[in-house]
C-alpha positions in Angstrom: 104.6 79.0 90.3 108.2 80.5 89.3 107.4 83.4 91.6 110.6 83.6 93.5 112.1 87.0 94.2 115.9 87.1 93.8 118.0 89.4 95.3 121.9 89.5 94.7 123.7 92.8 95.8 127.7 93.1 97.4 128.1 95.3 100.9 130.4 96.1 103.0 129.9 95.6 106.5 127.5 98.7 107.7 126.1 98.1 104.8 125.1 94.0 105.4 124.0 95.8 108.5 121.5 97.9 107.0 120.2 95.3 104.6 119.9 92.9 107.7 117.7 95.8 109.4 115.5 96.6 106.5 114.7 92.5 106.1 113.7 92.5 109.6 111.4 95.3 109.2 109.9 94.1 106.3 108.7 90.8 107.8 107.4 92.6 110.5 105.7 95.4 108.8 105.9 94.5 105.3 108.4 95.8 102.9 108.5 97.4 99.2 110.1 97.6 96.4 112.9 94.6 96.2 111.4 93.4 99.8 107.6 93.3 98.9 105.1 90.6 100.6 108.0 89.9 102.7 105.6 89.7 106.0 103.8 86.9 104.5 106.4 84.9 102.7 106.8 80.6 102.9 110.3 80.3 102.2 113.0 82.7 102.8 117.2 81.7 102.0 120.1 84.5 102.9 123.4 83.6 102.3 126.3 85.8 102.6 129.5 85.5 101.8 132.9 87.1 101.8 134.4 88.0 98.8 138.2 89.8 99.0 136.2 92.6 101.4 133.1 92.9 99.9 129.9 91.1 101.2 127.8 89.2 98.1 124.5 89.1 100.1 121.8 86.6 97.8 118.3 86.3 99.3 115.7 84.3 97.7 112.0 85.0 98.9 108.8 82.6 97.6 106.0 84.7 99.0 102.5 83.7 100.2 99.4 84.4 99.3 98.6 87.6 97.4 101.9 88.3 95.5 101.9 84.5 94.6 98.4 83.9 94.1 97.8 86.1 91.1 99.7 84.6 88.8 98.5 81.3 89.3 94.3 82.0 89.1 92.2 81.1 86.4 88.9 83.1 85.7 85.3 81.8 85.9 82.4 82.2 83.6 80.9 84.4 86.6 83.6 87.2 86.3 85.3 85.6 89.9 88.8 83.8 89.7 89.9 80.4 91.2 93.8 79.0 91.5 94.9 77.1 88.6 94.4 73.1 89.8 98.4 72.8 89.4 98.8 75.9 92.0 95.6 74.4 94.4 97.8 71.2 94.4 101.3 72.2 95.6 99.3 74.4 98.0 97.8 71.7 99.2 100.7 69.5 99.3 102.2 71.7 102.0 100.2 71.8 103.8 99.1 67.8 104.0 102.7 67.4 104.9 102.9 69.4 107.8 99.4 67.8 108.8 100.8 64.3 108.3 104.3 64.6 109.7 103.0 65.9 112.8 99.6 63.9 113.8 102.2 61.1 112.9 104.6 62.6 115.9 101.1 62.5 118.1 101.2 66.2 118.2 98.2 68.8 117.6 98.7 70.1 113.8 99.1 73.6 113.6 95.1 74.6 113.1 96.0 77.5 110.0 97.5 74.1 107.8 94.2 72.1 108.7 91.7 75.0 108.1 93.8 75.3 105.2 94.2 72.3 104.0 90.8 71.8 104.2 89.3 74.9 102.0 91.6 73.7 99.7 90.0 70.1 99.4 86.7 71.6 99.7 87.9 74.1 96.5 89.8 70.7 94.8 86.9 68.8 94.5 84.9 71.4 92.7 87.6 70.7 89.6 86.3 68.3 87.0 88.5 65.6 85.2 90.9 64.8 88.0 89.4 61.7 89.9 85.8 62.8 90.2 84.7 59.2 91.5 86.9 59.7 94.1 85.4 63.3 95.4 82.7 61.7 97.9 84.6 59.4 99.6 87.8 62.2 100.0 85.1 64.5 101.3 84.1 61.9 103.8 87.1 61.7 104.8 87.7 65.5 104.9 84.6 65.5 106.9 85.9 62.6 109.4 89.3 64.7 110.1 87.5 68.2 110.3 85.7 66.7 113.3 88.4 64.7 115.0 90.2 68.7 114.7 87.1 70.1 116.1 87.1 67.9 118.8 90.9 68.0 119.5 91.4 64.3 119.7 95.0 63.7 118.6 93.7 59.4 117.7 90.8 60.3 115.2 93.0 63.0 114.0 95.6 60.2 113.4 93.0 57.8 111.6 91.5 60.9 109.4 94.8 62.1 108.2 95.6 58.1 107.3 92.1 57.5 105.4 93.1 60.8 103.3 96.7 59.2 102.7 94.6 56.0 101.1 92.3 57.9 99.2 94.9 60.8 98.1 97.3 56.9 97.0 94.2 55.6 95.3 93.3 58.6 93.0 96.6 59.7 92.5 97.0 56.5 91.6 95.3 56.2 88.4 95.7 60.5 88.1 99.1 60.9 88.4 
């Protein structure tokens, strides 16, 4: 993805101040420039540091969703685009492990990484070439945890998310 945005700058204090206020505003409302797609960003590292008086302030941003997305699409033969199967992936990585690490801590997963997770399988198995004989029986399982979410029992949740660790094992497996 590479698509980290990297800021490095040196501040005095009202100055750090300022920065401080701007970055706040900018994940509330959005920000431009040096700060854009800050409101929807997945990672976000400050450090600052003290340097004979002068503040070095580094921020790293990975944005979310459009600012990332475009770089990482490949286009269709129908004039539409789709993420690149390596981007789809890491996407989907993220979000299984948020779904597993909590169902495994018998908590409700948050429901934006299962709706998520879930286009994203229903998009991944539309991909030829990467473990096609093992499409049906992820979707079943897909299926089997989209209804344990619908229903909101934490168990079947459990047992879904487990039956897509085997099946995500056995392609990756032989794909990986």
């Amino acid at each position: 993805m590479g698509s980290s945005i990297k800021l490095r700058k040196y501040v005095d204090r009202q100055g750090l101040a300022a920065f401080l206020r701007e970055l706040a505003d900018a994940v509330e409302n959005g920000g431009s420039d040096e700060l854009a797609c800050l409101d929807g960003f997945q990672e976000l590292k400050l450090g600052v540091k003290d340097e004979f008086g002068q503040l070095k302030v580094k921020a790293k941003i990975k944005p979310a969703g459009a600012c990332e997305e475009s770089e990482g699409e490949e286009p269709l033969a129908d004039g539409t685009t789709r993420p690149k199967y390596k981007t789809l992936k890491k996407r989907m990585k993220t979000s299984f492990n948020v779904l597993v690490k909590t169902l495994h801590e018998g908590l409700v997963p948050p429901r934006e990484a299962a709706d998520a997770f879930l286009a994203d399988a229903a998009l991944m198995v539309t991909y030829p070439g990467y473990g096609d004989e093992y499409y049906e029986s992820f979707s079943r399982a897909c299926a089997a945890f989209a209804a344990a979410c619908e229903s909101g029992d934490v168990p079947a949740m459990h047992q879904a998310i487990d039956a897509l660790v085997h099946e995500k094992s056995r392609c990756h497996a032989k794909y990986d």
